[in-house]
Backbone and ligand atoms as CSV (ligand in chain L), in Angstrom:
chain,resi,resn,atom,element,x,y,z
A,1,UNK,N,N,9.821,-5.700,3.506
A,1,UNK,CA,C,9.493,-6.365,2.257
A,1,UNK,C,C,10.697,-7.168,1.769
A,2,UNK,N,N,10.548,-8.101,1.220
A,2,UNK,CA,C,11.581,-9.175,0.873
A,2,UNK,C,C,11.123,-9.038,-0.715
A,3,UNK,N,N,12.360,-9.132,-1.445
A,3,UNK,CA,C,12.499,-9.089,-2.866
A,3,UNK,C,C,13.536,-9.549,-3.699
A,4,UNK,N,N,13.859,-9.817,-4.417
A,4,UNK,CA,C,14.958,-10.444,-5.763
A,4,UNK,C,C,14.800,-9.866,-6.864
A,5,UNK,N,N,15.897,-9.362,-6.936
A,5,UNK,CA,C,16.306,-8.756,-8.410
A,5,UNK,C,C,16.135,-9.922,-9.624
A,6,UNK,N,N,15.202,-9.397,-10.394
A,6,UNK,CA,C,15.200,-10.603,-11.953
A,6,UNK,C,C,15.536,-9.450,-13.315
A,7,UNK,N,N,16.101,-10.583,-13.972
A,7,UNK,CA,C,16.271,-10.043,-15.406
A,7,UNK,C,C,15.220,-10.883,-15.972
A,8,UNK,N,N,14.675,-9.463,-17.248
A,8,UNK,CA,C,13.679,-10.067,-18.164
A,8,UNK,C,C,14.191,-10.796,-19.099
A,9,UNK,N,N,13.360,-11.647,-19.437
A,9,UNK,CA,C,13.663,-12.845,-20.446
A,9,UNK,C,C,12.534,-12.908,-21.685
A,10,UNK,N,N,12.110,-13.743,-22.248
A,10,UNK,CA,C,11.007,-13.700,-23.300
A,10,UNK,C,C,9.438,-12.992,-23.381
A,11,UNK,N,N,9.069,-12.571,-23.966
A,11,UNK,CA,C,8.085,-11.668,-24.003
A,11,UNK,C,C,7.029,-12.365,-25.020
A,12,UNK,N,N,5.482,-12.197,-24.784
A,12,UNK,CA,C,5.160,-13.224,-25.717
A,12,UNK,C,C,3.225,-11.541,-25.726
A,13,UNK,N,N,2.724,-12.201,-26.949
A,13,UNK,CA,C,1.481,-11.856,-26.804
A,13,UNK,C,C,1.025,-13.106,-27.309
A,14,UNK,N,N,-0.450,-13.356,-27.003
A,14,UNK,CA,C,-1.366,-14.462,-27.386
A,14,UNK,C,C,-2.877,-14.489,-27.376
A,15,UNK,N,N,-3.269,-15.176,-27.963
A,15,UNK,CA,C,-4.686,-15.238,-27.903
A,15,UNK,C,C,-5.363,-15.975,-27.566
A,16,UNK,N,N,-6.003,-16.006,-26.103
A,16,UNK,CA,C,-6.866,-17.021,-25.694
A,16,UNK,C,C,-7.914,-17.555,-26.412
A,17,UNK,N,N,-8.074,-19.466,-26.153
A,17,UNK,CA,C,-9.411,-20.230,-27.093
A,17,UNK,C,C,-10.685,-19.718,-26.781
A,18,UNK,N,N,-11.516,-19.231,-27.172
A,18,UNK,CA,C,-12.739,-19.099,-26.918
A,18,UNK,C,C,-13.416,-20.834,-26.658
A,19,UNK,N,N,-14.078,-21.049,-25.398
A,19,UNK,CA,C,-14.627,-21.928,-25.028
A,19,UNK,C,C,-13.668,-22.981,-23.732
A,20,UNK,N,N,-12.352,-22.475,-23.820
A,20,UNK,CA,C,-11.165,-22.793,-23.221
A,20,UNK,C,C,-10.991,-22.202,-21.641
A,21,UNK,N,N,-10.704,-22.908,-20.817
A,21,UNK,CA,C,-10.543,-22.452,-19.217
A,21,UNK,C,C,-9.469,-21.207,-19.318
A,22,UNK,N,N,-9.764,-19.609,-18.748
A,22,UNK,CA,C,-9.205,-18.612,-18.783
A,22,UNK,C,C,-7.531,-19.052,-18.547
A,23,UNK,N,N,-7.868,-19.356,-17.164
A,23,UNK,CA,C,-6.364,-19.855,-15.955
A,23,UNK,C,C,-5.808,-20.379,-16.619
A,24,UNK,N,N,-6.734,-21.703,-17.158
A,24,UNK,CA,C,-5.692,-22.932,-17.318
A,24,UNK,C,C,-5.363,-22.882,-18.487
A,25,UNK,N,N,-5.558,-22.108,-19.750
A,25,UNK,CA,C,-4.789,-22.193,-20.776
A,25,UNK,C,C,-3.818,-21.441,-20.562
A,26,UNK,N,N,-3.267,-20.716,-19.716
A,26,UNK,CA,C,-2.064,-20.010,-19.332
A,26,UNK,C,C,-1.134,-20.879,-18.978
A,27,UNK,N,N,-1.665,-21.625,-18.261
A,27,UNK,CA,C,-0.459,-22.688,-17.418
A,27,UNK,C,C,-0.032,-23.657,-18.313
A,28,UNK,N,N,-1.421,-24.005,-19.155
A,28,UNK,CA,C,-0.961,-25.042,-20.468
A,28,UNK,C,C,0.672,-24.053,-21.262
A,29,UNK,N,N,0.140,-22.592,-21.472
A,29,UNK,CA,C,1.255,-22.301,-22.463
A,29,UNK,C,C,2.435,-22.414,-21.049
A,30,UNK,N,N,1.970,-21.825,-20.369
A,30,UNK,CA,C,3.573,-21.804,-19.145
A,30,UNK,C,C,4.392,-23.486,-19.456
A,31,UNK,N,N,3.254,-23.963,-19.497
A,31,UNK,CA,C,4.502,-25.508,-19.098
A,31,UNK,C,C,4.683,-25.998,-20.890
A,32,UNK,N,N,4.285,-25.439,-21.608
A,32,UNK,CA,C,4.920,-25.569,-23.074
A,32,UNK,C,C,5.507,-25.032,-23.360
A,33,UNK,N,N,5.965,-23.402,-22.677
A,33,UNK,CA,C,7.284,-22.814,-23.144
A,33,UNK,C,C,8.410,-22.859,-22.182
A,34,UNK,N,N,8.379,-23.511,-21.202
A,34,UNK,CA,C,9.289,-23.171,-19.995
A,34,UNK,C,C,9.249,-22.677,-18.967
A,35,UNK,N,N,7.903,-21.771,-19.101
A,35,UNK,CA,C,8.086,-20.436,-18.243
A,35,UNK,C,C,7.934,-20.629,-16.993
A,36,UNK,N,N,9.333,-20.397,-16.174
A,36,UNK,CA,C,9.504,-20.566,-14.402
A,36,UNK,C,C,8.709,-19.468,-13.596
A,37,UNK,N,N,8.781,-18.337,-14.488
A,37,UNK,CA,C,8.396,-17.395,-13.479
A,37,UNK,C,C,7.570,-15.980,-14.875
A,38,UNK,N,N,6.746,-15.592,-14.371
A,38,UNK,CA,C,6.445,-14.361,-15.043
A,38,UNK,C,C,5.100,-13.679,-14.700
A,39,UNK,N,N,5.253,-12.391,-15.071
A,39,UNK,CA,C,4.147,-11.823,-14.778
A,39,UNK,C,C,3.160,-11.667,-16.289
A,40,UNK,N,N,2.179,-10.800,-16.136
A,40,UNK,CA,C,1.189,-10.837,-17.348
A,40,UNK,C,C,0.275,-9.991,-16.931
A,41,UNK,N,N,-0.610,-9.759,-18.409
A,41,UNK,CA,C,-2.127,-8.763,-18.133
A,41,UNK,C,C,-2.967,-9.637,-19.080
A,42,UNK,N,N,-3.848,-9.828,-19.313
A,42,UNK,CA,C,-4.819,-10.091,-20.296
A,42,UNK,C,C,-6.247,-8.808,-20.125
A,43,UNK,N,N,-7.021,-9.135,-21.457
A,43,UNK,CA,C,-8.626,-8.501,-21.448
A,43,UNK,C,C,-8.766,-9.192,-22.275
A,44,UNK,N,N,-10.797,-9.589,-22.182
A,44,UNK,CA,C,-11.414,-9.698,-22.901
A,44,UNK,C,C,-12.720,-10.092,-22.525
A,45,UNK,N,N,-13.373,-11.101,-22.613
A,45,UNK,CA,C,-14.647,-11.618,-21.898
A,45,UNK,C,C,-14.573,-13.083,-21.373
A,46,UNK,N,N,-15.438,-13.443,-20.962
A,46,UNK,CA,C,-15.639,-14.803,-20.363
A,46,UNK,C,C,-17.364,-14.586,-20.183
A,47,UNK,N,N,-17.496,-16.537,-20.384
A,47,UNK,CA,C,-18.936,-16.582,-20.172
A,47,UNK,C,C,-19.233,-16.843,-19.046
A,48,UNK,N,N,-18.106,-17.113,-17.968
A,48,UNK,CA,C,-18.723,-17.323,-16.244
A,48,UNK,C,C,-17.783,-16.828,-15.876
A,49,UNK,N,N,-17.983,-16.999,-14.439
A,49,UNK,CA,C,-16.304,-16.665,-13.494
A,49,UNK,C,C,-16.518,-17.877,-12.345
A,50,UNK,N,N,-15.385,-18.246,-11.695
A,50,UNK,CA,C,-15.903,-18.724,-10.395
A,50,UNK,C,C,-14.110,-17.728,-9.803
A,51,UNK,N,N,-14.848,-17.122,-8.307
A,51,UNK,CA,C,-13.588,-16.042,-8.066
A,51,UNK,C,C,-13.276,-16.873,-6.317
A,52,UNK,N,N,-12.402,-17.028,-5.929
A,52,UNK,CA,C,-12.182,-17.000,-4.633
A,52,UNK,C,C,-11.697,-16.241,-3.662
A,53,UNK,N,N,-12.471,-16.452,-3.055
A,53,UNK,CA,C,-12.413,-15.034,-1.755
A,53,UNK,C,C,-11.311,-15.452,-0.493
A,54,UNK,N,N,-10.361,-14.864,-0.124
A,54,UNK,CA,C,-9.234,-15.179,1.018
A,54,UNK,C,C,-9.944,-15.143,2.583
A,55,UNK,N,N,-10.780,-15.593,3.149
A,55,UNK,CA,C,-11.501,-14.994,4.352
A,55,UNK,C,C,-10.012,-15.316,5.091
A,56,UNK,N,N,-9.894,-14.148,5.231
A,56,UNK,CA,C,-8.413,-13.652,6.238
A,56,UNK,C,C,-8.739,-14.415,7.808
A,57,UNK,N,N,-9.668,-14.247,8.299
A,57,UNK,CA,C,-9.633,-14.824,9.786
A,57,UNK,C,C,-9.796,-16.120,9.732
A,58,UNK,N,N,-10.981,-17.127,8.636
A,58,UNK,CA,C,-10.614,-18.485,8.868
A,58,UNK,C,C,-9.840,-19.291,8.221
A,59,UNK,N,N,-9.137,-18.129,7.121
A,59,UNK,CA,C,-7.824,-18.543,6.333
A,59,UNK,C,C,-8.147,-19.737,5.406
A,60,UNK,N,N,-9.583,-19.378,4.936
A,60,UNK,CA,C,-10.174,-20.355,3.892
A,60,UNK,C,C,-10.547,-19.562,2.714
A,61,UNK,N,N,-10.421,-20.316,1.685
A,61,UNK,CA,C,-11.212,-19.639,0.367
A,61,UNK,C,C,-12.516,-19.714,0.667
A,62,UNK,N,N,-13.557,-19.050,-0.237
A,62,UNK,CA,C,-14.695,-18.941,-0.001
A,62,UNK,C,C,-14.998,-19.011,-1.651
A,63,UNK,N,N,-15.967,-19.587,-2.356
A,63,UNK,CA,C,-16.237,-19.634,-3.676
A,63,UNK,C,C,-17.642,-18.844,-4.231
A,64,UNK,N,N,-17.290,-18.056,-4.808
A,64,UNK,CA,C,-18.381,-16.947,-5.726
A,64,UNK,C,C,-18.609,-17.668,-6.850
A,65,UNK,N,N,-19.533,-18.013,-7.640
A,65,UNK,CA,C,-19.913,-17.955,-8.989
A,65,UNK,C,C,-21.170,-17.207,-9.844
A,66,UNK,N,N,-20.086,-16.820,-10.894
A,66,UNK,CA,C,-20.950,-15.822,-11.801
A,66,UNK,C,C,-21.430,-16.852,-12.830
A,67,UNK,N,N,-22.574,-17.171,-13.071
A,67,UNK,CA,C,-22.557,-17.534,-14.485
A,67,UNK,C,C,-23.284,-16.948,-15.559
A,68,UNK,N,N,-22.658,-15.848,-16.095
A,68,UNK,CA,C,-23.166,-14.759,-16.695
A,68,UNK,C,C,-22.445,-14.112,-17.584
A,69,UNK,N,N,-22.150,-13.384,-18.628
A,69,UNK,CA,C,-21.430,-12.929,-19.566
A,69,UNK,C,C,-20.707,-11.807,-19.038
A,70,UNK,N,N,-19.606,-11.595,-18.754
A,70,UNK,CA,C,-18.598,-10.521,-18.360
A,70,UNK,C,C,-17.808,-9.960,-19.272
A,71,UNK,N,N,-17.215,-8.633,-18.762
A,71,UNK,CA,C,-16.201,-8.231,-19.519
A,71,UNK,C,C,-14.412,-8.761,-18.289
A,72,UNK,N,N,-13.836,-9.105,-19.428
A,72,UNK,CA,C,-12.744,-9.407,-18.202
A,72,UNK,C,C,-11.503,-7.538,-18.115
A,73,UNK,N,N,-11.788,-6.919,-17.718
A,73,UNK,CA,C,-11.648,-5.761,-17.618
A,73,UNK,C,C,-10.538,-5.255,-16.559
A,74,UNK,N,N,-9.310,-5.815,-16.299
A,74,UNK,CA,C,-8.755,-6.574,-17.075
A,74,UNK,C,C,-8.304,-7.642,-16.292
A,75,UNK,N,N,-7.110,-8.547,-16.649
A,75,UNK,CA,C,-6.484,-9.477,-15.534
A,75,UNK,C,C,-5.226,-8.952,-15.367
A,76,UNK,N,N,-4.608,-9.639,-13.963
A,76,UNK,CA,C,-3.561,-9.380,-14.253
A,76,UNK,C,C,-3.038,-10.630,-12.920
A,77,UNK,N,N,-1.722,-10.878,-13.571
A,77,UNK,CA,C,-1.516,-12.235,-12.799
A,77,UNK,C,C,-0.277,-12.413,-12.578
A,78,UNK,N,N,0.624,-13.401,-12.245
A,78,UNK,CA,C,1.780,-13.846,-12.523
A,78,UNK,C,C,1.800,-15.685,-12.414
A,79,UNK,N,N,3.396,-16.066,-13.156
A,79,UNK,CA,C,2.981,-17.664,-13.423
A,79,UNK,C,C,4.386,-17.845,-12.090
A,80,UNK,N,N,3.846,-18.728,-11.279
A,80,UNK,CA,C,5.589,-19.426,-10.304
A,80,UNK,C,C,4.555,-21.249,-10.825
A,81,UNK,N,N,6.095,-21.479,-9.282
A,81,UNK,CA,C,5.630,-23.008,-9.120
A,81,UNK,C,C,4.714,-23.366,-7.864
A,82,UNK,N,N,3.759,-24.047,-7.781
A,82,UNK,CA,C,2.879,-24.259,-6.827
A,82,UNK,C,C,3.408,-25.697,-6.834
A,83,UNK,N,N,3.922,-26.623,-5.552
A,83,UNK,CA,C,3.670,-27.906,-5.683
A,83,UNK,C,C,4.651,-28.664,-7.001
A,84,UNK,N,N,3.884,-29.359,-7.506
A,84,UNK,CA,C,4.768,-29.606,-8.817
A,84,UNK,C,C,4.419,-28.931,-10.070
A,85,UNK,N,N,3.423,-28.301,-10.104
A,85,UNK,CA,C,2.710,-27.256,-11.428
A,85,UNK,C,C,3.165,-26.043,-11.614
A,86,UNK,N,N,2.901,-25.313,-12.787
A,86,UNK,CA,C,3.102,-23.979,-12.500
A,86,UNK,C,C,1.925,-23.479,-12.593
A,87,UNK,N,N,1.758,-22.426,-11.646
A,87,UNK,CA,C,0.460,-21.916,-11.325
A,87,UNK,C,C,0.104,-20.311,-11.701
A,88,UNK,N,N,-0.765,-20.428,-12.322
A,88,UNK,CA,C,-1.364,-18.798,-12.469
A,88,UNK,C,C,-1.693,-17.994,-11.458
A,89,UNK,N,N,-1.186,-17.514,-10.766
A,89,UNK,CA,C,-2.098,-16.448,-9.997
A,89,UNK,C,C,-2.561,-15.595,-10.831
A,90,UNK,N,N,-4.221,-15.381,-10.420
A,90,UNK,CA,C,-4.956,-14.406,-11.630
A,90,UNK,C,C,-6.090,-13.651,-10.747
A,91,UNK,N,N,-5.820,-12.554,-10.844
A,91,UNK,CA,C,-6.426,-11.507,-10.135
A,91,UNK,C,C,-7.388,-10.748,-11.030
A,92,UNK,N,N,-9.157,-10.538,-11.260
A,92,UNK,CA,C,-9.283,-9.777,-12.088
A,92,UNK,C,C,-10.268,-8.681,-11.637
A,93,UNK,N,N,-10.519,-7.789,-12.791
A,93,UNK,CA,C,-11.884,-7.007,-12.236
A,93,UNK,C,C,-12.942,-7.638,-13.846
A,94,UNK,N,N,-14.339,-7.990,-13.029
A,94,UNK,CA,C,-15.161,-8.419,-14.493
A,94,UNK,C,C,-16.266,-7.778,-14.496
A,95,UNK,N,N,-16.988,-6.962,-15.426
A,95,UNK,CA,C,-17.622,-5.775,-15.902
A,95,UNK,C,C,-19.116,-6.713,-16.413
A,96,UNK,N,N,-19.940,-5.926,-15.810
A,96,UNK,CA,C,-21.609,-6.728,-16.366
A,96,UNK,C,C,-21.923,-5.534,-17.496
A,97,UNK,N,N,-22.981,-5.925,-18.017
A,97,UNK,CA,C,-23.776,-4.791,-19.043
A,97,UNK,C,C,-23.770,-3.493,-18.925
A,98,UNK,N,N,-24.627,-3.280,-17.652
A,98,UNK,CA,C,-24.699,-1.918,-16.893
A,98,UNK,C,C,-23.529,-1.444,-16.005
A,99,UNK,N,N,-22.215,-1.551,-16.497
A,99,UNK,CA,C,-21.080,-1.499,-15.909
A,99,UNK,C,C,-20.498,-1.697,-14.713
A,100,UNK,N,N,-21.362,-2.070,-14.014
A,100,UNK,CA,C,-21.011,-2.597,-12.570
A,100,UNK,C,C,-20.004,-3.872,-12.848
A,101,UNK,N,N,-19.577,-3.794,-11.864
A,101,UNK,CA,C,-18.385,-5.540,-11.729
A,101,UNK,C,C,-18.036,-5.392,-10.779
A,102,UNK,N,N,-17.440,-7.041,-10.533
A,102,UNK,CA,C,-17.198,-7.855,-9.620
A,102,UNK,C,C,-15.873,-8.072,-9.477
A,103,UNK,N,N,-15.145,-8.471,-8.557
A,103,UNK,CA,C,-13.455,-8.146,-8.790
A,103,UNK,C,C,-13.011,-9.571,-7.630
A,104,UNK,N,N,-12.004,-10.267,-8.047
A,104,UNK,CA,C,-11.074,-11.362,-7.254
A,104,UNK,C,C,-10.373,-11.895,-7.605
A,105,UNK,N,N,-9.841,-12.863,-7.164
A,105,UNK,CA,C,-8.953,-13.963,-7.386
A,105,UNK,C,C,-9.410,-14.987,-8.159
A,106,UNK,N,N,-9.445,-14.944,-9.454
A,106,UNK,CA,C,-9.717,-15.696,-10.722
A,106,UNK,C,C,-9.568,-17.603,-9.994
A,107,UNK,N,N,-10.084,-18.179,-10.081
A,107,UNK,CA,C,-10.178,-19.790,-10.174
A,107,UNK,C,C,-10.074,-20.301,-11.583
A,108,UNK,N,N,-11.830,-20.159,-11.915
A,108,UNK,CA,C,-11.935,-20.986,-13.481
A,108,UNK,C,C,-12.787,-19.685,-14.204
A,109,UNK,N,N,-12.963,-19.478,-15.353
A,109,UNK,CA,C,-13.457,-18.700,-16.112
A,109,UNK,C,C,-14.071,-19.579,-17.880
A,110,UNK,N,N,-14.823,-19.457,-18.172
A,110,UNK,CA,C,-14.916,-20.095,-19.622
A,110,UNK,C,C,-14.905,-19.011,-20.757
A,111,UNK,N,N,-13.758,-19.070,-21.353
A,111,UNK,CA,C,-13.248,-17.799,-22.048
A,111,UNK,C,C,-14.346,-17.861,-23.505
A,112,UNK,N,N,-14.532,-15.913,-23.348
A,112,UNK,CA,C,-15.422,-15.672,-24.932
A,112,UNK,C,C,-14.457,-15.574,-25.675
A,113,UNK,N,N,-13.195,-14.304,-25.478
A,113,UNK,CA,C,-12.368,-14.083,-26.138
A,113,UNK,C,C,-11.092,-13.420,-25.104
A,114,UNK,N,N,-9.993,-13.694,-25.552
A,114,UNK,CA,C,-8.772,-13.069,-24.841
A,114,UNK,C,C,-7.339,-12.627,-25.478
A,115,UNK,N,N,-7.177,-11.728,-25.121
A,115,UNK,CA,C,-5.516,-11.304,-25.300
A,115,UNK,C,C,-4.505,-11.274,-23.959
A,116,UNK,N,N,-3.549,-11.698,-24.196
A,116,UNK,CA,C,-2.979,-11.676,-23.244
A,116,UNK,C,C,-1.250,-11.302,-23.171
A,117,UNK,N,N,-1.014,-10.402,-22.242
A,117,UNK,CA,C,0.539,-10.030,-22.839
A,117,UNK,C,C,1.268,-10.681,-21.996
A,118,UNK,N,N,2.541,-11.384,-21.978
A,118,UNK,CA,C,3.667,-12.126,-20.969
A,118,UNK,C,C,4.623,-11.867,-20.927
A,119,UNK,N,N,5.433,-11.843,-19.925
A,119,UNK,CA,C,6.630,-11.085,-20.145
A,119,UNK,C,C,7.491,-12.057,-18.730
A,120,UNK,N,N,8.150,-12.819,-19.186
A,120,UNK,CA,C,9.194,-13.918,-18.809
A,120,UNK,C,C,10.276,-13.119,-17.564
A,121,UNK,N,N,10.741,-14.374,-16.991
A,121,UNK,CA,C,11.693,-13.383,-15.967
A,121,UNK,C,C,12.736,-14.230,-15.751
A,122,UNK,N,N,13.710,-14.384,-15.565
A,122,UNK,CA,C,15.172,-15.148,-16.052
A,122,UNK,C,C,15.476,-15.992,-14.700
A,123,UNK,N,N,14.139,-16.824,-13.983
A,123,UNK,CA,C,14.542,-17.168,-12.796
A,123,UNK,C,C,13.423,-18.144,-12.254
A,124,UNK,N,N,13.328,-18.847,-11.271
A,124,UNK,CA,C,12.615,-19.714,-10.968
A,124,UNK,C,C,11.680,-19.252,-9.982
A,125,UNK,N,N,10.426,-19.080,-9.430
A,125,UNK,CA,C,10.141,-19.123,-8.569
A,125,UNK,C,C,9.149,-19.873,-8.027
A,126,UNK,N,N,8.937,-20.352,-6.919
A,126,UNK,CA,C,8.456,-21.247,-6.264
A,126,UNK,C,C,7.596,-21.685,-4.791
A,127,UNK,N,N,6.343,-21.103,-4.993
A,127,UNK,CA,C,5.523,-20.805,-3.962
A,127,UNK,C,C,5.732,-22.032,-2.569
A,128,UNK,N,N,5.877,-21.227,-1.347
A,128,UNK,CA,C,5.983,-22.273,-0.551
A,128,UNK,C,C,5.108,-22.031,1.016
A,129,UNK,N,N,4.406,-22.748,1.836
A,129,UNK,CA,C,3.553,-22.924,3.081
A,129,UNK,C,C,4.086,-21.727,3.121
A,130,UNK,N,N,3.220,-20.378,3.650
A,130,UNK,CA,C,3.489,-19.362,4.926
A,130,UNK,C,C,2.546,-20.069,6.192
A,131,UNK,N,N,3.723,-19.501,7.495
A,131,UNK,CA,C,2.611,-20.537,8.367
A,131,UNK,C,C,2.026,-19.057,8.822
A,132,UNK,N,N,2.285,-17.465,8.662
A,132,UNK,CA,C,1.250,-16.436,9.086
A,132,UNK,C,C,0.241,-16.766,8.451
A,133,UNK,N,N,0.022,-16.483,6.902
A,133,UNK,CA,C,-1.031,-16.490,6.470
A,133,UNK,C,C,-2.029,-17.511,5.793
A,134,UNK,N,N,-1.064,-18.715,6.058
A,134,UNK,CA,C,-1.207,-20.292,5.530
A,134,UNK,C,C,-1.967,-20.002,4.375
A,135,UNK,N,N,-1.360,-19.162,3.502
A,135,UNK,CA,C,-0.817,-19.276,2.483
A,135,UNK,C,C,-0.328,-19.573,1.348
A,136,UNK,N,N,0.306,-19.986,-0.034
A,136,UNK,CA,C,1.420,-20.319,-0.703
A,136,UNK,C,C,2.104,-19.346,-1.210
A,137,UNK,N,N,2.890,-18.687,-0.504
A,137,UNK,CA,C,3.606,-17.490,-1.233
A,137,UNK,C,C,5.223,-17.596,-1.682
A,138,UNK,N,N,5.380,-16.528,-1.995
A,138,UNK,CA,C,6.958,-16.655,-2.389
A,138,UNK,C,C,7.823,-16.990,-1.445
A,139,UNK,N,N,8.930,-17.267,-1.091
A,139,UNK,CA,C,10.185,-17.605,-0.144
A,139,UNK,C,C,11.127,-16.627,-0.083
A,140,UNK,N,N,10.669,-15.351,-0.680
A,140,UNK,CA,C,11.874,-14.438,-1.294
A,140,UNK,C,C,12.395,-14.017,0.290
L,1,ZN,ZN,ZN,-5.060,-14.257,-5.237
């Protein structure tokens, strides 16, 4: 395992827009406060999901969509740099009526309501090609 020591830096809680893209209002706040690198959790609901699936052997996403009222139960993610953006990785599990749910790699979501906790890390990081798993992962 490859790793880097970080010191924590700013800590934030917030409240996601209802009607607002889950992901992408994260990245909106990431690139309005600075934030190079950090991890996070959120909960709350969303009125769809679209989740992508890693198919490991043809090393393609595969696209699910829910369009249905969920619980987002919970997320949990971290922000680096993808390219020239900073990017959310957002991993969630999302809860139907009868408690069953569905669980992946968050894409787009249309948020009911959200909280979300952040917690900053004193360092840059910056997703780059893996040619094993073609990929964008860390360089650590
Ligand atoms: Zn993922």
């Amino acid at each position: 395992m490859n790793y880097l020591e970080v010191d924590g830096a700013r800590e934030y809680v917030a409240r996601l827009e209802h009607g607002k893209d889950w992901r992408g209002q994260i990245e909106d706040f990431a690139a309005e406060e600075g934030i190079d690198a950090a991890f996070f959790m959120g909960l709350g609901a969303v009125k769809d999901a679209e989740l992508l699936y890693y198919d490991q052997d043809d090393q393609e996403y595969v696209t699910e969509v829910f369009d249905e009222p969920l619980e987002m139960t919970p997320a949990i993610g971290n922000i680096s740099w993808l390219y020239d953006d900073r990017f959310a990785h957002t991993h969630v599990v999302l809860s139907r009526k009868d408690g069953s749910a569905v669980a992946g790699h968050l894409d787009k979501a249309t948020t009911f309501a959200g909280e979300l906790y952040v917690r900053e890390f004193d360092t840059k990081l910056e997703r780059e090609h893996d040619e094993v798993t073609d990929l964008d992962l860390w360089p650590l």
